[in-house]
C-alpha positions in Angstrom: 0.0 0.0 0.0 1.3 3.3 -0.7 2.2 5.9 1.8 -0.4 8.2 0.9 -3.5 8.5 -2.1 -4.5 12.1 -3.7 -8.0 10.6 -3.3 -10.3 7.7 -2.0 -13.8 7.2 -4.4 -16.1 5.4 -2.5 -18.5 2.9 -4.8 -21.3 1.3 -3.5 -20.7 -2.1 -4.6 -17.3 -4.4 -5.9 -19.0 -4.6 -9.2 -19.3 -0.1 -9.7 -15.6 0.4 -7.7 -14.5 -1.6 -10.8 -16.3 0.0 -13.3 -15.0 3.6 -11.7 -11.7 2.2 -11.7 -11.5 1.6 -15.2 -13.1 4.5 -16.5 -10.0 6.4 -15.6 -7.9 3.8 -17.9 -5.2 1.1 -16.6 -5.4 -0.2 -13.0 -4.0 -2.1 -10.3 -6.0 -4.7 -8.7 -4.8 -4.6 -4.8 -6.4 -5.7 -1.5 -7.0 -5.6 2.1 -8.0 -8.8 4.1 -8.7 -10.2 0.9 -11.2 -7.8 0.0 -10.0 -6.3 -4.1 -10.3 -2.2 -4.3 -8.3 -0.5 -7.4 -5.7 1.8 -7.9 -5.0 3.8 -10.6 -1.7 5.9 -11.1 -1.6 9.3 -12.4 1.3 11.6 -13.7 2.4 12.6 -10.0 -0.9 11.2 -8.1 -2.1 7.5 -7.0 -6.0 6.9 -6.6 -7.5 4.3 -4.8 -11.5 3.1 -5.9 -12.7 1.2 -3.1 -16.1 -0.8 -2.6 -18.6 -0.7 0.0 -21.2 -3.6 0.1 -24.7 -1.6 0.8 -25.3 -0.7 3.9 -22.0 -1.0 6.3 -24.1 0.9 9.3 -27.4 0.1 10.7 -29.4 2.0 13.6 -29.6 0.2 17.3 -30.8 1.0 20.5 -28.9 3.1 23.0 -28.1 0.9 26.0 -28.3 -2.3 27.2 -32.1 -2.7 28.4 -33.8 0.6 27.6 -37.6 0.8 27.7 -39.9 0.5 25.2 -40.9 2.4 23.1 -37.1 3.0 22.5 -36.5 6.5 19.9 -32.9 6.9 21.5 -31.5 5.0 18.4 -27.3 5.4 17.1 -25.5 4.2 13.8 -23.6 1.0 14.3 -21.3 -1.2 12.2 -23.6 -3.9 10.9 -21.3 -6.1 11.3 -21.8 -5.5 15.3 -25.7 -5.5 14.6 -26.5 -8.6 12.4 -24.7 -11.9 12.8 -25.7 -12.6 9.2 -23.6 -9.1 8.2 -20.6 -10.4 9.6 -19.1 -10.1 5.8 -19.3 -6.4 6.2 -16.6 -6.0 8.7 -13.6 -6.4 6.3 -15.1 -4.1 4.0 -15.3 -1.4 6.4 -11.7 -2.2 7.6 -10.3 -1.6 3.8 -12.1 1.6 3.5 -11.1 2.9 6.8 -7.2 2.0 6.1 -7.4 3.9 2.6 -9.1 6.7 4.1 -6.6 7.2 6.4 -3.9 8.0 3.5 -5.9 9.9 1.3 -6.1 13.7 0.8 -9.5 13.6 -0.3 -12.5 11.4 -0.6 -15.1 11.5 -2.8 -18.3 9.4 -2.7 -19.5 7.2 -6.2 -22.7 5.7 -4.4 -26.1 5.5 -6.3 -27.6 8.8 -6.9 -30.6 8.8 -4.4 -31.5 8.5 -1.2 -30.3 5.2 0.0 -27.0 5.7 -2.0 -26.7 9.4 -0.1 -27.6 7.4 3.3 -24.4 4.8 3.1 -22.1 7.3 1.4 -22.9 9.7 4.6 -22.1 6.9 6.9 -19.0 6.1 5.7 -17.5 9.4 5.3 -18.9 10.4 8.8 -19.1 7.7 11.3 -16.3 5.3 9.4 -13.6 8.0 8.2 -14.8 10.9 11.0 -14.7 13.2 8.2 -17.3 16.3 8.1 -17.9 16.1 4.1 -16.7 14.7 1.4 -17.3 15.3 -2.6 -19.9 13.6 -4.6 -19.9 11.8 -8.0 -23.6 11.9 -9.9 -24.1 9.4 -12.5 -27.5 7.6 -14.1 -25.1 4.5 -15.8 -21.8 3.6 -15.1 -20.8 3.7 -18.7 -16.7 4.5 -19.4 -18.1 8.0 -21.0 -20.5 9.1 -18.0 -18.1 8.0 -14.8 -15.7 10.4 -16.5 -18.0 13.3 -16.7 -19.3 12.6 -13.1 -15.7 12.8 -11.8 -14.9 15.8 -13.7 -17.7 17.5 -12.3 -17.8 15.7 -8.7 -19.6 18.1 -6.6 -17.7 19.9 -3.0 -20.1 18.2 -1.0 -22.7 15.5 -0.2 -26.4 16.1 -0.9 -27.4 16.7 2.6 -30.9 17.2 2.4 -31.4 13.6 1.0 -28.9 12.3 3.5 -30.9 13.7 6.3 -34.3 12.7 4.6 -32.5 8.9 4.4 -31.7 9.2 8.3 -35.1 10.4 8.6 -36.3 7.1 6.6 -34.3 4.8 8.4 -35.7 6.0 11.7 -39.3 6.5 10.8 -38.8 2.4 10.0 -36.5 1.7 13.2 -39.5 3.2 15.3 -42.4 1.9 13.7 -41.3 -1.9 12.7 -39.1 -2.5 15.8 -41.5 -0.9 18.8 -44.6 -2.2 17.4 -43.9 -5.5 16.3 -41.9 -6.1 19.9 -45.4 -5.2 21.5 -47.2 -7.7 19.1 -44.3 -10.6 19.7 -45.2 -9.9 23.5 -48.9 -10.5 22.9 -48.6 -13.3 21.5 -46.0 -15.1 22.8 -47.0 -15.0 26.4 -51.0 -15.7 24.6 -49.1 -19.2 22.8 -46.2 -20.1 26.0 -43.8 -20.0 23.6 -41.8 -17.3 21.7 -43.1 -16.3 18.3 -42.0 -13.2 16.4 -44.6 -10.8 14.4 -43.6 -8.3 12.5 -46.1 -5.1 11.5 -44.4 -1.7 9.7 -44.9 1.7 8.6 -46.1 0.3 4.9 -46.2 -3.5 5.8 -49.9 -2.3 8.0 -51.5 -0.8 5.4 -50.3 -2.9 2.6 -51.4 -6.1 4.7 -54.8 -4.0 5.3 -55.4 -3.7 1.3 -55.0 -7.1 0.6 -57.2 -8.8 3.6 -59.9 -5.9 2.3 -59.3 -7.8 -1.2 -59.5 -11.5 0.2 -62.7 -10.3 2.6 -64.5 -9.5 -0.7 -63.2 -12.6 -2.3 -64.6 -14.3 0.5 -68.1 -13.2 1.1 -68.6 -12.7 -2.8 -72.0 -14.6 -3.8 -72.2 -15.4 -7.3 -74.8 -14.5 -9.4 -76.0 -16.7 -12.3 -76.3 -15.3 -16.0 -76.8 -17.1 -19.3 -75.1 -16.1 -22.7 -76.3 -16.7 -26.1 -73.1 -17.0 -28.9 -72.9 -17.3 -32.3 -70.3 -19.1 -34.5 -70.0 -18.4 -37.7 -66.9 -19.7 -40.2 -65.4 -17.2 -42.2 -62.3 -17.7 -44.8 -61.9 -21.3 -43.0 -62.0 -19.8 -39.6 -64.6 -20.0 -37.0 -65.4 -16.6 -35.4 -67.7 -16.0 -32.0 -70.1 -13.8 -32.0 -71.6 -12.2 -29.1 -75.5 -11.5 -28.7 -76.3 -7.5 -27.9 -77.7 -8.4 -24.8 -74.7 -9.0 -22.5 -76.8 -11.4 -19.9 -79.9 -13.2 -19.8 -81.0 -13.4 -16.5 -83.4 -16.5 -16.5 -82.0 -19.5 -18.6 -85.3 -20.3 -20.3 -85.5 -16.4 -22.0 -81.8 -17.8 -23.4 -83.2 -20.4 -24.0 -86.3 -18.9 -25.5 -84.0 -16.6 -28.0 -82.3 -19.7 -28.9 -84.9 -21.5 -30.3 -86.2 -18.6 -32.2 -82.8 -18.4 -33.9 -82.6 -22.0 -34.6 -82.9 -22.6 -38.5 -81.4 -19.1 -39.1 -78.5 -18.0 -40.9 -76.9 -14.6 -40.2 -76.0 -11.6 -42.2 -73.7 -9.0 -42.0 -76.2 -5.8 -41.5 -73.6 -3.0 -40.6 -69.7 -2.6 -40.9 -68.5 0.3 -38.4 -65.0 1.1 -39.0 -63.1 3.1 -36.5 -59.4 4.8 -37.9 -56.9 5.5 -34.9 -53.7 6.7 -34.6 -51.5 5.2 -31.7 -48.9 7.1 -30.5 -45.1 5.4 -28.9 -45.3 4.3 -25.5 -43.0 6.5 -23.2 -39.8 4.7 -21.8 -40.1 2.6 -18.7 -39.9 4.3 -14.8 -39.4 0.8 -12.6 -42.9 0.8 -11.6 -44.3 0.4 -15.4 -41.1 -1.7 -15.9 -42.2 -4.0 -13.2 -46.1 -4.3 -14.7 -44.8 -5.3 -18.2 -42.3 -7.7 -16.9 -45.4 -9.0 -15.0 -47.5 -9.1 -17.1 -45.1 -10.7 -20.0 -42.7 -13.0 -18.2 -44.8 -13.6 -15.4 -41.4 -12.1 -12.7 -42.3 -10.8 -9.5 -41.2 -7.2 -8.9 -38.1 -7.8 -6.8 -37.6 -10.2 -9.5 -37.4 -7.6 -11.9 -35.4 -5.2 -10.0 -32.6 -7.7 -9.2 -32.2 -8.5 -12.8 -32.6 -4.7 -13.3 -29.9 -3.8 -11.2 -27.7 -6.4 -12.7 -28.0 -5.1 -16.3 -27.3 -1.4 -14.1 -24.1 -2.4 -12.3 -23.2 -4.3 -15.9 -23.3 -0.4 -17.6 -26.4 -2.0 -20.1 -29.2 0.1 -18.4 -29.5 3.3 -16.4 -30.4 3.4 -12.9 -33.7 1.1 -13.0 -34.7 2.9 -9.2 -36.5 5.9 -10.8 -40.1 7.3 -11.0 -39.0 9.4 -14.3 -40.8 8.3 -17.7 -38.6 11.1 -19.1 -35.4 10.8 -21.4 -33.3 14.5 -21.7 -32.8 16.0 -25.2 -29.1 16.4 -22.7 -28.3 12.4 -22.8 -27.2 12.2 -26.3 -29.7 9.7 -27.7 -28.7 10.2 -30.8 -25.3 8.7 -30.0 -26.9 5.9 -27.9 -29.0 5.1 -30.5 -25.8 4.3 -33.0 -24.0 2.8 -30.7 -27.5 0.4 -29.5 -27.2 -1.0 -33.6 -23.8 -2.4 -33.0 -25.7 -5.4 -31.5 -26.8 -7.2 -34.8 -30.7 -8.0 -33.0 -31.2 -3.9 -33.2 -29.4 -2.9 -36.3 -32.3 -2.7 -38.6 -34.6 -1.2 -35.9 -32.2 1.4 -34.9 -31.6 2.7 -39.1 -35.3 3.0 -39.3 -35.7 5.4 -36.7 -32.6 7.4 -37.7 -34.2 7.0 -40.9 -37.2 9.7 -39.3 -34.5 11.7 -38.4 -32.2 12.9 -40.4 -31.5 16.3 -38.6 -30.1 13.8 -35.7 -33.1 15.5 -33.4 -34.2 12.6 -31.6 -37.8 13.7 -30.1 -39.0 10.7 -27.8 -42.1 10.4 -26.4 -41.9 11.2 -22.6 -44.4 10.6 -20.0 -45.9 12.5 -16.9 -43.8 11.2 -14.8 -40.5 13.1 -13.6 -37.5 12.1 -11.0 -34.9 14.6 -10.0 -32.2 12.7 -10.0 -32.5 10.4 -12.6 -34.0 9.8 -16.2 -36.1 7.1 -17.3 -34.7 3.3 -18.1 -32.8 3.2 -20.9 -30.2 0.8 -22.6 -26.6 2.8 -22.9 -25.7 1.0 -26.1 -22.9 -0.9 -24.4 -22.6 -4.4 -26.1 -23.6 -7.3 -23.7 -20.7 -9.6 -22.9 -21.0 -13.1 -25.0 -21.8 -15.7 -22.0 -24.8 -12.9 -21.3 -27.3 -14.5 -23.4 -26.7 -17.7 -21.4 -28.7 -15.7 -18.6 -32.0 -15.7 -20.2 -34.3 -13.9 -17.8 -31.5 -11.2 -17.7 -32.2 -11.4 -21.9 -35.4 -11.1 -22.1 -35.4 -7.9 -19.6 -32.8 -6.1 -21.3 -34.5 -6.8 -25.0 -37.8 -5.4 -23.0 -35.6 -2.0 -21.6 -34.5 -1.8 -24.6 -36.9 -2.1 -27.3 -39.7 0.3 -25.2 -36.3 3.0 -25.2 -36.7 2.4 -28.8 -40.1 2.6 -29.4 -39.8 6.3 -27.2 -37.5 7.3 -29.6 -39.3 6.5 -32.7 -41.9 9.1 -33.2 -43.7 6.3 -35.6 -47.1 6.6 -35.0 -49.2 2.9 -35.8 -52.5 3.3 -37.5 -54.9 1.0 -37.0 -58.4 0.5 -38.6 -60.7 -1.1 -35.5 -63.9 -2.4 -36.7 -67.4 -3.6 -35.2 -69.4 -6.1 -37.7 -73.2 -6.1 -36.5 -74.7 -9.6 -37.6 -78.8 -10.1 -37.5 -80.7 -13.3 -38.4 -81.8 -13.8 -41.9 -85.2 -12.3 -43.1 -84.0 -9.2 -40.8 -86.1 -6.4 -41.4 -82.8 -4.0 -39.9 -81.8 -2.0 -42.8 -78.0 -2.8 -44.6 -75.7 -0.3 -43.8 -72.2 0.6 -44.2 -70.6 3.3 -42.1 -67.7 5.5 -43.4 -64.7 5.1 -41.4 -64.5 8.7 -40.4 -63.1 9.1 -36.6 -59.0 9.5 -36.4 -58.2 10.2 -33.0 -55.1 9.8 -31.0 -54.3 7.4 -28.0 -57.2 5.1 -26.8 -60.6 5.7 -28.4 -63.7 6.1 -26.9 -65.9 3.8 -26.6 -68.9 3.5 -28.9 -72.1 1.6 -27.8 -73.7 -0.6 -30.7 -77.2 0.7 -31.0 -80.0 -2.2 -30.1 -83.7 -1.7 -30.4 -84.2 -1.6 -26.0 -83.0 1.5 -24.1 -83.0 -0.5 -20.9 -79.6 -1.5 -18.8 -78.2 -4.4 -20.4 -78.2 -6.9 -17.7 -82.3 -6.1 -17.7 -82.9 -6.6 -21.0 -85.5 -9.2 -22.1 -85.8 -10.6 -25.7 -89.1 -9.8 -25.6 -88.3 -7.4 -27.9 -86.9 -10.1 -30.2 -83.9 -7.7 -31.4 -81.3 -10.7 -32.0 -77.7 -8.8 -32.7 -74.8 -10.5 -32.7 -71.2 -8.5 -33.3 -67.3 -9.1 -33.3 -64.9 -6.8 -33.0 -61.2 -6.2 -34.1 -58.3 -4.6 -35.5 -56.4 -4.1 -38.4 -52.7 -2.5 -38.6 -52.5 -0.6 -41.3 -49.0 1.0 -40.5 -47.4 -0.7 -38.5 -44.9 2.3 -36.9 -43.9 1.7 -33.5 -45.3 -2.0 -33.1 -42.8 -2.9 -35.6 -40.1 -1.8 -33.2 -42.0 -3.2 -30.1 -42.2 -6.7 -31.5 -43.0 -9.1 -30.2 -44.2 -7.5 -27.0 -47.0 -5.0 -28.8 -48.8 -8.0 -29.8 -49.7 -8.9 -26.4 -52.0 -6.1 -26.4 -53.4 -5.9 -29.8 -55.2 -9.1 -31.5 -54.9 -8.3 -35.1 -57.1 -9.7 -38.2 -55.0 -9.9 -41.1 -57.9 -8.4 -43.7 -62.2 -7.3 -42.6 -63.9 -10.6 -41.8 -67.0 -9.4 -43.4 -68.8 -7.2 -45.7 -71.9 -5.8 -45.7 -74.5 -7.9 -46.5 -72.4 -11.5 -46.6 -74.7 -14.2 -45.1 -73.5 -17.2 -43.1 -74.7 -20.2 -41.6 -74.3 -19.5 -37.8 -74.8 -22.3 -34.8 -76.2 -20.7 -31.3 -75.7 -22.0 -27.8 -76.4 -21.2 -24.5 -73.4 -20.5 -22.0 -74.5 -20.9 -18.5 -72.2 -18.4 -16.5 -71.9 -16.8 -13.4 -70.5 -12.9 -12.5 -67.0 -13.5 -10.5 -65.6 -12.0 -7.5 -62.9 -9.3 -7.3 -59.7 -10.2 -9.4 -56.9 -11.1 -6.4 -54.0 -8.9 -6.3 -50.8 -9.7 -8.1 -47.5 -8.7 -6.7 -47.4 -6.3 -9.7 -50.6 -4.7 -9.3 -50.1 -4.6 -5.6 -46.9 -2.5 -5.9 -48.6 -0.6 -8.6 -51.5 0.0 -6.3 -49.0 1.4 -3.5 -47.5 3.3 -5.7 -50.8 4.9 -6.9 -51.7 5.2 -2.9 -48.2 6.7 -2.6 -46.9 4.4 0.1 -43.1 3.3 0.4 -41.0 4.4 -2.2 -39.7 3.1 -5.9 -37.0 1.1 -4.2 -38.8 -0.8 -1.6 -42.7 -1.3 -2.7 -41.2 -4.7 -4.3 -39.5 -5.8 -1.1 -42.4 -4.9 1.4 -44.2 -7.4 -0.7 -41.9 -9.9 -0.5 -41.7 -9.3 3.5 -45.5 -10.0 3.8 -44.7 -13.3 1.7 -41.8 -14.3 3.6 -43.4 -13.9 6.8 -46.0 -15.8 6.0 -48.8 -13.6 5.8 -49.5 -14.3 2.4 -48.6 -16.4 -0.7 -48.5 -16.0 -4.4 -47.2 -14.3 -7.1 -49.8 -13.8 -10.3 -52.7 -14.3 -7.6 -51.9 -12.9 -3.6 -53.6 -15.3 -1.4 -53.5 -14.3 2.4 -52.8 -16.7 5.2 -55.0 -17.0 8.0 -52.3 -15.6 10.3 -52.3 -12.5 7.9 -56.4 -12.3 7.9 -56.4 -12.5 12.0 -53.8 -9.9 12.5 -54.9 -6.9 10.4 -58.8 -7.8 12.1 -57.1 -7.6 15.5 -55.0 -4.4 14.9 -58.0 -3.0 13.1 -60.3 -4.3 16.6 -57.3 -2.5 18.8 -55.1 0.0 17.4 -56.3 0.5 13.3 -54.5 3.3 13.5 -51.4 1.1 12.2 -52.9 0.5 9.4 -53.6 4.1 8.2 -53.1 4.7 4.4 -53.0 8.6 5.4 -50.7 8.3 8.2 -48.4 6.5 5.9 -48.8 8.8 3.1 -48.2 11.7 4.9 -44.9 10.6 6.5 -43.7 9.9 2.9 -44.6 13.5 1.9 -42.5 14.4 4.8 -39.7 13.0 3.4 -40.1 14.0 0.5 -40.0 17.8 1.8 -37.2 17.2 4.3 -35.4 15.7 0.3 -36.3 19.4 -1.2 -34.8 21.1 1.8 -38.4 22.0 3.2 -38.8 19.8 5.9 -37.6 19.9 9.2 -35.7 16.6 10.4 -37.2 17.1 14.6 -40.0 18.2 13.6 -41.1 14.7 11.6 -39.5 12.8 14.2 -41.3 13.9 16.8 -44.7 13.9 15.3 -43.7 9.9 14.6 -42.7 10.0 18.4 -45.9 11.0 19.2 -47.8 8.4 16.9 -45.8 5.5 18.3 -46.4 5.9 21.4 -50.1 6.4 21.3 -49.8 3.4 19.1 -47.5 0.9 21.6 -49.8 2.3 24.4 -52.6 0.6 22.7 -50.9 -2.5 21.9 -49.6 -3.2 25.6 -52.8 -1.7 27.2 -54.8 -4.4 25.3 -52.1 -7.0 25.2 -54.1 -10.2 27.1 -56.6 -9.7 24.4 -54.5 -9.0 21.7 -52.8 -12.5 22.1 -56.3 -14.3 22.7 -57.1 -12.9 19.2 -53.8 -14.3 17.0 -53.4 -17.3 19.7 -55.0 -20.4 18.0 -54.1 -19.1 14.6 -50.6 -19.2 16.3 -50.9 -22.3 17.6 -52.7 -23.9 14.7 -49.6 -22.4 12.2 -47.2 -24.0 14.6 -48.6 -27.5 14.6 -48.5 -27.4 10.8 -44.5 -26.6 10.8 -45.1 -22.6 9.7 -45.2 -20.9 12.8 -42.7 -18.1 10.8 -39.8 -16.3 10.6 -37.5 -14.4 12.8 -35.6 -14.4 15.7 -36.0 -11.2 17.4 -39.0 -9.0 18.2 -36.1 -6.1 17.9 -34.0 -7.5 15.3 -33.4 -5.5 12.7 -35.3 -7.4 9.7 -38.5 -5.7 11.2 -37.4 -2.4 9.6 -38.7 -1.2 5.7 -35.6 0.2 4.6 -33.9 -1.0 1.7 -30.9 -3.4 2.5 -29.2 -2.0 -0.6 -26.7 -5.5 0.4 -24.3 -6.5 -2.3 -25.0 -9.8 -4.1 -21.1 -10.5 -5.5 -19.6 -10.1 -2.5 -16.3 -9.9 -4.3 -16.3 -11.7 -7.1 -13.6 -12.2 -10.3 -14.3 -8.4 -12.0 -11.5 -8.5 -14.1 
C-alpha cells in the first residue's frame, strides 16, 4: 500500500468500484484482508477506488435494556448488529485504512437516497470526516463516470442524506417498537416465543390485501346465461356475441335460442373506426415492473434484481427511478448508433434514424419526472457473450431496450378497429355501411352498438326479439412503432389480417347457451399490488417490491400472479383494526412519505417529523400493551394452529433488525472475479 493517495472514491458495490476504476484507464487490482479495491496511477498522483457492500451501518438502541418504546437510536457497524452481516466488517476495515492516506475522498454511491444514506455513513461515522465530494451518475458507462468525476460536486447532498436518516428511523421506530409489543402478545397468549412483525407500509399494505381476500370471500355469485354465435369465415370459425350482455333466466336464453334456430346470419352494418396510436414513453421501474409481470410472469423484486444487474453491468440506467422522461441532454442520438452495433437492433435502430435525419431525436416522454435520474434506458454498451446464457437477464434487457426504442421513434401505428353487427336472416334491420371517419389519437372512446331496448343491459328481455350478434377487431395498417416493439405489442393488440366481413355477406351461424356466473374481485398480483401502493403513494420506488416480499416471507401471504392471504395474515390486520387500526392508516403513511419527501427538497424539518412519529408510536405501543391479554387471545389459536403445521414463521427477534422497511441495498457479489 502506498504511503499516501490524492483521493479515496467510495463505490457502492465491488461490481461499480471496478467500473470507476477503469473508466480512468489502466489499473491495479490490490487488497486488504482479501477484500480487491483498485488503484490507478496518475502523472504525479495515486487513486485508490474502493467498494462498499450496501449498507456498512445500521441503527440500534442506546443501551443495554432501555424501555420500550425506544426513539434513542445510534448508527452501528452492521457487522456488530447482524450476525448474518458479519461479511461487512472487512469491507469497512479496507475503507477505513485507505481513508486514512488519502487527501480527499469522494463518494460514487447510487444517486438517491439510500445511495446518499451509506455514502454519509462512511465518510462520517467510518472516516470521522465532516464532508466529502460527490460523483452523480445515471449509468456507469466508461463516458459518464468520466464526466461525473470531472464535475464531482464539493459536497454531499445533505438534504437527501438527512431525509435517508429520517427514513431509516421512521422504520426503526415503527417496525421495531410495534412489532416487539405484538411478539409480547402473542408469545405470552401461545407459552412459547413467536415473532410478528407489523411496519410503517407493511400495516396498510397487509390492510389492502385482507380488504381484497374479505370481498373474495363473502362474494355470492350470481348466475347469467349467454347466447353465442359461431360463424366460419375464410376457413375460420369466429364467436359472436348477442347484444344483450346477460340473460337473467335461462329459459329467456333459451327462448332466444330456439327462435334463432334454423337461421343464418347476415352482415347488416360494418363500423369502421381509424386511430392513430402514438409510442409508448420509456419505462420508470414501476411500469417496468407491470410489463415484466404481465409478460414474463417475474415478481417485482424479481425484476429489479435482474434490473440492477444489467445497471451495475453499464447495459441500463439506474432502473430505481419514477421518471418516464429521457433529456434531449443524454445524447440519444449517439446511444442510439451505438445500440445497432448489436446485430438484433441494427435494422430497428436505421429506421428510426431514418425519421431523423437532422439527428433531433424527439421521444415520447411521460408524466412522470424524477430529479435525480432519467427514465430506463439501454446505454448501447454491447452485452458480454456468456450474457445470453442468462436468459431472464435477456429477455429484460430486449424489453428496456426495445420500449427506449419505441420512445425514440416518433412512428405513429394506424390501425383500422372495426365492429361487424350480424342479424338473423329475413332481418327487417336495414343494410348499412358506415364511413370510417373518426381518427383520433391514443385510446378511443368507446362506442355503444345501437339495439332496439334503451333498458340497462343486464335487464334486457328478448321480448323485444332484437337478435344482434357482433365481433370486434383490428387491423394495422401501418405498423410504426409495433414494428419496433415486437414481439411485445402483440400482447396487447389481436390483429385480423384483412375485414372478416362485408356488408351484406350471409352465413350459416350455430347458437348456444353459456351458462355463466359474475366473478368475485380479481386477487391482487405482486405487480398490481406494488402498482397500487405506488398509486396510494406508500413506500417508495425502491422498496414497494421488497415490502411485498416481506409479507410473503413472513407468511402472511402467498403467491405471485394471484396474492392469497394466510390465516395468520387475515387475523392480524382484524385484531389491529379491533385495537389500534391506526397502524394500518393509508393517510398516516402517506403523509410521512410526503414528509420526506419535503425534508429531500430542503423543506422539511428533520425534529419536527421525528417527533410527530414519536408522538404516533407511542399512542400506538400504548394501545398495543394496554390491550395485550386480548390481543394474544385474538392471534393465539391461529398461532398455535400455524405452529402444529410446521409454519409458525420467521424471525428471531421482536427487535431484530429485519423488522425495519428500509432497503438493505446489500451486495450480491460479494467480491467476485471483476477483471
Amino acid at each position: 500500500m502506498p504511503v499516501s493517495y490524492l483521493e479515496l472514491i467510495v463505490a457502492e458495490k465491488p461490481s461499480a468500484a471496478y467500473k470507476i476504476a477503469t473508466s480512468f484507464g489502466k489499473v491495479v487490482r490490490k487488497s486488504v484482508n482479501g477484500i480487491s479495491y483498485y488503484e490507478v496511477e496518475g502523472p504525479s498522483y495515486t487513486i485508490a477506488v474502493a467498494p462498499a457492500v450496501g449498507h456498512l451501518y445500521g441503527l440500534k438502541k442506546v443501551g443495554e435494556r432501555p424501555k420500550y418504546p425506544i426513539f434513542k437510536v445510534q448508527w452501528a457497524p452492521k457487522s456488530e448488529i447482524n450476525k448474518r452481516a458479519k461479511y461487512t466488517f472487512n469491507y469497512a476495515l479496507m475503507l477505513k485504512r485507505l481513508g486514512s492516506k488519502a487527501k480527499f475522498v469522494t463518494v460514487a454511491t447510487d444517486n438517491d437516497i439510500e445511495g446518499e444514506v451509506i455514502g454519509a455513513n462512511i465518510v462520517q461515522q467510518l472516516l470521522k470526516k465532516q464532508d466529502a465530494n460527490r460523483m452523480v451518475f445515471s449509468t456507469l458507462t466508461t463516458r459518464e463516470l468520466q464526466k461525473a468525476y470531472e464535475d464531482r460536486q464539493p459536497c454531499l447532498n445533505w438534504n437527501l442524506a438527512n431525509a435517508g436518516v429520517v427514513r431509516h428511523k421512521l422504520d426503526w421506530y415503527f417496525g421495531i417498537n410495534l412489532s416487539q409489543a405484538l411478539t409480547t402478545a402473542v408469545s405470552k397468549a401461545v407459552n412459547f416465543f413467536k415473532p410478528l412483525s407489523i411496519g410503517r407500509v407493511q400495516g396498510p399494505a397487509l390492510s389492502l390485501l385482507v380488504h381484497r381476500e374479505k370481498e373474495i370471500q363473502s362474494f355470492v355469485p350470481v348466475p347469467y346465461w349467454k347466447i353465442a354465435a359461431v360463424v366460419t369465415i375464410n376457413g375460420k370459425e369466429i364467436i359472436l356475441t348477442h347484444s344483450v350482455e346477460k340473460f337473467l333466466t335461462e329459459h329467456e336464453a333459451h327462448e332466444a335460442v330456439k327462435r334463432l334456430q334454423g337461421s343464418g346470419l347476415v352482415v347488416s352494418k360494418v363500423r369502421e373506426e381509424l386511430k392513430s396510436i402514438i409510442p409508448p414513453f420509456a419505462f420508470d421501474l414501476t411500469t417496468l415492473q407491470m410489463e415484466a409481470h404481465k409478460l414474463f410472469g417475474f415478481s417485482p423484486v424479481y425484476t429489479l434484481q435482474l434490473a440492477q444487474q444489467l445497471y451495475e453491468d453499464a447495459l441500463i440506467s439506474y432502473p430505481r427511478t419514477s421518471s418516464q422522461k429521457l433529456p434531449r441532454t443524454l445524447g440519444l442520438h449517439n446511444i442510439l448508433s451505438k445500440i445497432a452495433n448489436q446485430p438484433a437492433y441494427k435494422g430497428l435502430v436505421e429506421q428510426i434514424l431514418a425519421n431523423h435525419p437532422t439527428k433531433n431525436i424527439a421521444p415520447r416522454d411521460g408524466p412522470e419526472s424524477d430529479p435525480a435520474h432519467p427514465a430506463i434506458y439501454s446505454t448501447g454498451e454491447v452485452p458480454s457473450a456468456k450474457f445470453y446464457e442468462k436468459k431472464d437477464q435477456a429477455k429484460l434487457y430486449d424489453l428496456i431496450t426495445k420500449r427506449f426504442l419505441s420512445a425514440c421513434s416518433q412512428m405513429t401505428c394506424e390501425t383500422v378497429n372495426f365492429t361487424v353487427e350480424f342479424v338473423p336472416n329475413g332481418s327487417s334491420s336495414s343494410v348499412t355501411l358506415e364511413e370510417p371517419v373518426k381518427k383520433t389519437r391514443g385510446r378511443p372512446k368507446k362506442t355503444a352498438i345501437p339495439v332496439a331496448s334503451s333498458e340497462p343491459l343486464a335487464a334486457r328481455s328478448t321480448s323485444a326479439q332484437v337478435d344482434t350478434f357482433t365481433v370486434h377487431g383490428t387491423m394495422v395498417q401501418k405498423e410504426g412503432w409495433h414494428s419496433v416493439y415486437e414481439p411485445y405489442a402483440r400482447h396487447y393488440l389481436p390483429v385480423y389480417e384483412r375485414r372478416i366481413a362485408q356488408e351484406g355477406e350471409a352465413f350459416t351461424a350455430t347458437f348456444a347457451v353459456d351458462s355463466l356466473a359474475t366473478k368475485p374481485p380479481y386477487r391482487y398480483s405482486q405487480a398490481s399490488l406494488v402498482k397500487t401502493l405506488s398509486d396510494l403513494e406508500l413506500g417508495t420506488k425502491g422498496t414497494r417490491a421488497a415490502i411485498v416480499d416481506a409479507l410473503a416471507s413472513r407468511r402472511y401471504i402467498t403467491g405471485n400472479k394471484a396474492i392469497t392471504v394466510f390465516p395468520l395474515g387475515m387475523e392480524l390486520v382484524q385484531t389491529l383494526e379491533s385495537h389500534c387500526p391506526s397502524i394500518l392508516s393509508v393517510d398516516l403513511t402517506r403523509k410521512l412519505e410526503k414528509d420526506i419527501e419535503n425534508i429531500c427538497s430542503g423543506n422539511g424539518l428533520v425534529e419536527q417529523v421525528l417527533a410527530e412519529a414519536e408522538r404516533h408510536v407511542t399512542t400506538m405501543y400504548t394501545a398495543l400493551t394496554s390491550q395485550s391479554n386480548q390481543i394474544g387471545q385474538d392471534l393465539a389459536d391461529t398461532i398455535r394452529f400455524k405452529s402444529s403445521k410446521g409454519t409458525a414463521g420467521t424471525g428471531s427477534s421482536a427487535d431484530s433488525q429485519d423488522d425495519t422497511e428500509h432497503e438493505s441495498r446489500d451486495a450480491d457479489d460479494l467480491d467476485g472475479d471483476l477483471d
